[in-house]
C-alpha positions, 0 to 999 in steps of 0.5 A, a space after each residue: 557534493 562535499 558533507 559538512 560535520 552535520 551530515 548535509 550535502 551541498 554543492 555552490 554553483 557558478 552557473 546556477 540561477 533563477 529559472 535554472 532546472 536541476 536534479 540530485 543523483 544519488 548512489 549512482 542511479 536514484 535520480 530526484 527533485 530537491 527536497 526542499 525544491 521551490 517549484 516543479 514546472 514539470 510536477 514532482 518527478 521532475 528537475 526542479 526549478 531554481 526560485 529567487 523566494 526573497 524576489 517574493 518578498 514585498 519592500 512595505 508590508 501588508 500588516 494583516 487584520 486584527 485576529 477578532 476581524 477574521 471570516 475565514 473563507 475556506 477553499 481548494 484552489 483548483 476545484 474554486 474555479 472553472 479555471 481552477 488556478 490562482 488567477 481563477 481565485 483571484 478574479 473572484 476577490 471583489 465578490 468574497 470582499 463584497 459579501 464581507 470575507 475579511 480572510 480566505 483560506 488555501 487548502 494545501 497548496 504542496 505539490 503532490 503528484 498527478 493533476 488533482 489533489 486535495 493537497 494533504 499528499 504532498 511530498 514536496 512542502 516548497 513546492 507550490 502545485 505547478 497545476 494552479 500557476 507559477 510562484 509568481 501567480 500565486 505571490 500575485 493573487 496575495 497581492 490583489 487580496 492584500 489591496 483588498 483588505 483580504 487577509 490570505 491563510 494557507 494549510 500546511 501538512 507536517 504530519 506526514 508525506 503522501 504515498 507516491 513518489 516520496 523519496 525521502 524514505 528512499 535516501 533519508 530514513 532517519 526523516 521517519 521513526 518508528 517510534 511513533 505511527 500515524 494513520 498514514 504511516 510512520 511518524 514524522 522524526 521530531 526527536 533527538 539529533 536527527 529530528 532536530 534537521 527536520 524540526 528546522 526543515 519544517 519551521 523553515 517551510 512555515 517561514 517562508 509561506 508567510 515571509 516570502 510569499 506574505 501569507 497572513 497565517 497557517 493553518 496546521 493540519 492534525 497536529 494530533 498526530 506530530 509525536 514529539 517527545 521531547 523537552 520542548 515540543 515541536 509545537 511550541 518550538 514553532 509557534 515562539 519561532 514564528 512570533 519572534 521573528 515576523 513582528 509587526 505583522 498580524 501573523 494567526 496561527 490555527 490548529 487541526 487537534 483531536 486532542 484539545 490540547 486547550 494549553 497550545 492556546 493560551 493567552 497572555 495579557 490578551 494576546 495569543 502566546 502560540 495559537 491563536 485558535 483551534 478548529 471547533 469539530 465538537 461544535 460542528 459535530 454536534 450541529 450536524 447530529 442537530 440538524 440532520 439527526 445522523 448518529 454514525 462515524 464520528 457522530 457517534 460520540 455526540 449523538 446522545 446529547 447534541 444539545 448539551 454538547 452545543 451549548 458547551 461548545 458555545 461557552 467553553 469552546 470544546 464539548 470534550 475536555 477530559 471526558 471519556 471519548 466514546 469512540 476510543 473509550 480514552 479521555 479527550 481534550 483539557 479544561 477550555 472554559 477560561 479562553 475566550 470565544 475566538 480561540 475556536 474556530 466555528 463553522 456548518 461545513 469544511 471540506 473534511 466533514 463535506 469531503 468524508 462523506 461517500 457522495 460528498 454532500 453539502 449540508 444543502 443536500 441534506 437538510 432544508 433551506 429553513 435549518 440551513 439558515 439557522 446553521 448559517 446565523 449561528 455560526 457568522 453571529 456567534 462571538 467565535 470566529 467562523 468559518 465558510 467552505 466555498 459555495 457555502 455562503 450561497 447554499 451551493 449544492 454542488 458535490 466536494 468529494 475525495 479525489 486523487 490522481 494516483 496510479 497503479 498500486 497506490 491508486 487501487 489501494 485508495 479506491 479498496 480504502 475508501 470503500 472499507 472505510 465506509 463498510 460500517 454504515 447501514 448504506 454501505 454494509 453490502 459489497 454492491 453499495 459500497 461499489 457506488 462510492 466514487 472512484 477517487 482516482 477517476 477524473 470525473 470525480 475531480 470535476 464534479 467538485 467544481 463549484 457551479 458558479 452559474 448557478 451560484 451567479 443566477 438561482 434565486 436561492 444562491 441570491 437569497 442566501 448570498 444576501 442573507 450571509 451579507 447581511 449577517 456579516 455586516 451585523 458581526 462587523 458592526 456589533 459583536 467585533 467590537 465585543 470580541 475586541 473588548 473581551 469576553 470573560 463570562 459565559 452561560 447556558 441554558 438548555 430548552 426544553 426537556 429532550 438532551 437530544 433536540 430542544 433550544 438553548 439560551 446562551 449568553 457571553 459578557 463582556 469585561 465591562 457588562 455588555 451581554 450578547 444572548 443568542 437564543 435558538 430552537 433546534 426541535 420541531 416543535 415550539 418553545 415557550 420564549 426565555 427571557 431576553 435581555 434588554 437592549 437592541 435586538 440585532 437579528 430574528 431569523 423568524 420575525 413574523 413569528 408569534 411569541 413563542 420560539 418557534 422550529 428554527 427560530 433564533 433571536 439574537 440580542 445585545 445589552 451594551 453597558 454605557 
């Protein structure tokens, strides 16, 4: 293979075409896939296929749904489904449609190696995983969503590679630097000449999810951890590349950001000039100390006022926004009150604070159908854009645990990690405890992450909740959207009650025009003396045959419209 100037090796094939298999042999004996591979039929050591993307690409458009519209329905591909593929996805489309999903959410979908990952491993980026079906099974479930007026997202990882058969360290160092470390390894080279071939390579791969393929949005994944020190950061570079060359479209851009970086998500004349929004961990965090009163890992940081850190969340999007962060003793995050609701993603469960867990416990194994409820209407009756993780929407109770399907070293290596990542809890301080831990590697623990559509189809609790999530989101739809739509631009707080760690809060957004939206909500057990409520249309009383007082679990939600 002839190298041009720029150092890229290349070779146009006479014969080569759609379907047709190939491989690079490098410095006589390395034999590899494609870096930039479309499809692996065969997994990720194996020839790569030779993909027409363009073919992929529809002749009209789907324009996507406005950014206020979004429910975003988060779910793992392979672990959805008994079937565990695309088509098991889509079979499900009318049911997610129904319950009034406007958008679902792909976790990763890069090939990795084995039968079963979350996805974050990946060592191919254009590689859909063989495991759920073929490019065109996955273009084909985008359609059907599409025709049903679900917008599709995906969730890609550019922050790093995963461990087992990544060749790239082999044969293309300078894809790395040692400038920058990660908790995963060396960082991702984004700097100078040779960073500049990896920025492209990058931006390329988000194009061509959502040009090729349709995909209506990208979520990206600890963006925290892209180390860029150059002029123009990689992650602005790929946001204004993204905007100005798929116009016409509704194109949302998420970030996964520890830092709170609240500038990636300005707005201009109302519109989102990179980001559109940020998941909100502070609000998530702080709910589940609420709800469930843990105080350990990353719950530390909120355990000594998780009223306060809500409220905040509430009204101004983070919790952290330079203040010291307990857990690195290190000021967290920037000034976020002046963005409005939607610029924060909220949500009770996601598959990190699910999949984290030693036992991979929903929210539903751990508290009482009474403050799941509340969890639930607070998160679809807030103005931020919320959030499911699969099952939720019917209190499944079925397990999301880590798993893996490595080999060898690697696979030792993630079974010792799991379990010292847990050794600083009271439960797991013994090497005993710590031994019942899932095996991430082992296949059962794959299989146990199955969603339980039975008993989702036929408990009375699954109906229950199904009905109570439709009808949540059928008031979102009717009544706060179009507030979203108009604009937030104030919003307060009120605290009840005298304990910062449990208690109620008042929290109302106002609109440009005077419309006021009041959610009031008691976390305590106990009850509190009712604030005042703003005059106007009651949408939603979680406990309407209770007495004037608010009582344990109670949330009101009000609305004042200005004529």
């Amino acid at each position: 293979m002839p190298r041009d100037d720029d150092g890229w090796y290349q070779l146009l094939s006479p014969t080569a075409r759609a379907g047709t298999r190939y491989q690079f042999r490098i410095n006589e004996d390395l034999v590899v896939p494609d870096p930039a591979s479309f499809f692996q039929p065969d997994d990720v050591g194996a020839p790569s296929e030779v993909i027409d993307t363009a073919a992929l690409r529809d002749p009209v458009l789907y324009p996507g749904r406005p950014w206020a519209e979004a429910v975003i329905y988060e779910l793992h591909v392979g672990t959805f489904s008994e079937e565990g593929t695309y088509a098991g996805v889509e079979k499900r489309l009318p049911y997610l449609r129904d319950l009034g999903i406007t958008a679902i959410e792909l976790m990763p979908l890069n090939d990795v190696p084995g039968r079963h990952n979350w996805g974050y491993d990946g060592v191919l980026l254009n590689a859909p995983n063989a495991r759920y079906g073929r490019p065109e099974d996955l273009k084909r479930l985008l359609t059907a969503a599409h025709a049903l007026d679900i917008m599709v997202y995906l969730d890609v990882v550019y922050n790093h590679f995963g461990p087992q058969l990544n060749y790239l360290h082999l044969y293309a160092e300078n894809f790395f630097t040692a400038r920058h470390t990660t908790g995963w390894g060396p960082a991702v080279n984004l700097e100078g000449h040779d960073g500049a071939f990896v920025r492209e390579f990058l931006i390329e791969n988000a194009l061509m999810w959502l040009r090729d393929y349709g995909f209506d949005g990208l979520r990206f994944d600890a963006v925290h951890a892209l180390k860029d020190d150059s002029d123009r950061h990689f992650l602005s570079e790929l946001a204004e590349t993204v905007r100005s060359q798929l116009v016409g479209r509704h194109v949302h851009l998420m970030l996964e950001n520890e830092a709170n970086q609240a500038h990636l998500l300005a707005r201009s004349q109302g519109r989102a000039s990179y980001y559109d929004a940020q998941w909100g961990d502070d609000f998530h965090n702080a709910l589940h100390v609420l709800l469930t009163g843990e105080n350990e890992g990353y719950y530390r940081a909120f355990a000594d006022k998780p009223l306060e850190h809500l409220a905040r969340s509430l009204t101004e999007g983070f919790a952290y926004q330079g203040e010291v962060f307990p857990l690195h003793q290190e000021p967290r995050g920037e000034p976020s009150a002046h963005l409005p609701p939607e610029a924060t993603i909220f949500f009770a469960q996601n598959h990190d604070q699910v999949g984290n867990r030693a036992f991979g416990e929903r929210l539903s194994r751990l508290v009482g159908p009474e403050k799941l409820e509340l969890a639930l209407a607070l998160v679809l009756l807030s103005p931020h854009i919320p959030m499911l993780f699969m099952g939720e929407e019917a209190a499944a109770d079925t397990p999301f645990l880590f798993f893996a399907d490595w080999t060898g070293e690697a696979a030792e290596l993630t079974r010792d990690g799991r379990r010292r990542e847990f050794s600083h809890f009271k439960a797991f301080a013994t090497p005993e405890t710590r031994a019942r831990i899932p095996d991430p590697c082992d296949e059962g623990t794959f299989l146990a992450s199955k969603l339980d559509w039975t008993s989702i189809d036929q408990s009375p609790a699954g109906a229950r909740f199904r009905a109570l999530t439709a009808r949540l989101l059928t008031i979102r739809r009717e009544k706060i959207v179009p507030l979203i739509k108009r604009g937030f631009v104030l919003a307060q707080r009120q605290l009840l009650g005298a304990d910062p760690r449990t208690g109620g809060l008042d929290v109302r957004w106002q609109t440009e025009r005077g419309d006021v939206l009041q959610i009031v909500a008691n976390f305590a057990d106990h009850a509190l003396p009712m604030p005042p409520l703003v005059d106007g249309e009651s949408l939603w009383r979680l406990r309407p045959h209770a007495a004037e007082a608010l009582v344990p679990g109670d949330m009101i939600v009000r609305l004042r419209q200005k004529d």
